[in-house]
N, C-alpha and C positions, 0 to 999 in steps of 0.2 A: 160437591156435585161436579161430575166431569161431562163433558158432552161432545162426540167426535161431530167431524163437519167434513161431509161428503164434499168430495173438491174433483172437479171436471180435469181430463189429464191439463190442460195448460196450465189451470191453477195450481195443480198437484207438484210441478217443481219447483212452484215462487214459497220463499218464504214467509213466515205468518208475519212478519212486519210487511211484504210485499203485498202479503194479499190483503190486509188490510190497511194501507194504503191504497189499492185498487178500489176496496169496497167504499171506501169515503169518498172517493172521487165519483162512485155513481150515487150518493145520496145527495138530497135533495129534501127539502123541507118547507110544508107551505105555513104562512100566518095571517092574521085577520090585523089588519093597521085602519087608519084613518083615512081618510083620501085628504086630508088639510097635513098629516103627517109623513107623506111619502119623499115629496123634496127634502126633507133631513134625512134621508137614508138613501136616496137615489134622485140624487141632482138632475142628473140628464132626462127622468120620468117629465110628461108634458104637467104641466097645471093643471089639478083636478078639482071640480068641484066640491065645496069642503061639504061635513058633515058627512057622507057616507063612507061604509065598512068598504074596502076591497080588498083582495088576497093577491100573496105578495110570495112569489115561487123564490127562494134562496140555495144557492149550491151550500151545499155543508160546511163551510168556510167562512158563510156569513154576506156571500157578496147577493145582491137582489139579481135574481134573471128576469122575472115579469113580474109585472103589476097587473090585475085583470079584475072584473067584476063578478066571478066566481070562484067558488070553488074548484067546483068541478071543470073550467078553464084552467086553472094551475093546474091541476092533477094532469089532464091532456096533454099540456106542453111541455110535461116532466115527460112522460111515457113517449114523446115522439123525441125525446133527446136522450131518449133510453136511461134515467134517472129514476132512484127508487124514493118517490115523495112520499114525505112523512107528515103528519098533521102535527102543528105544536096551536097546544090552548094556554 
């Protein structure tokens, strides 16, 4: 199965290693953690009360950008940092 990829002229003279390195640097990926489990993955996050769920915005590479009490709060602060979030279950 082949399948072409429409490419805007700037993309259009980077090469497919460039442009997908471009694209991974605008992904983004939200997940559902602990709030007792957040300091093992993002130190500098404040002390959360334990027992509940919050969503935890990551750049594609793994590093935590926010921790927030929705979902739909990750999605927002992906979109105003021009990042393409992805849900992981």
């Amino acid at each position: 199965m082949s399948a072409s990829i429409h490419r805007t002229p700037a993309v259009a003279s980077m090469s497919a290693r460039d442009v997908a390195t471009y694209a991974w640097r605008r992904l983004a990926y939200v997940r559902v953690a602990r709030s007792e489990d957040v300091g093992f993955f993002c130190p500098d996050a404040p002390l959360l009360a334990p027992g509940r769920d919050v969503f935890v915005l990551y750049a594609a590479d793994g590093t935590p950008i926010l921790v927030t009490d929705t979902r739909e709060s990750a999605i927002a602060n992906a979109q105003n940092e021009k990042l393409e979030a992805l849900s992981v279950h």
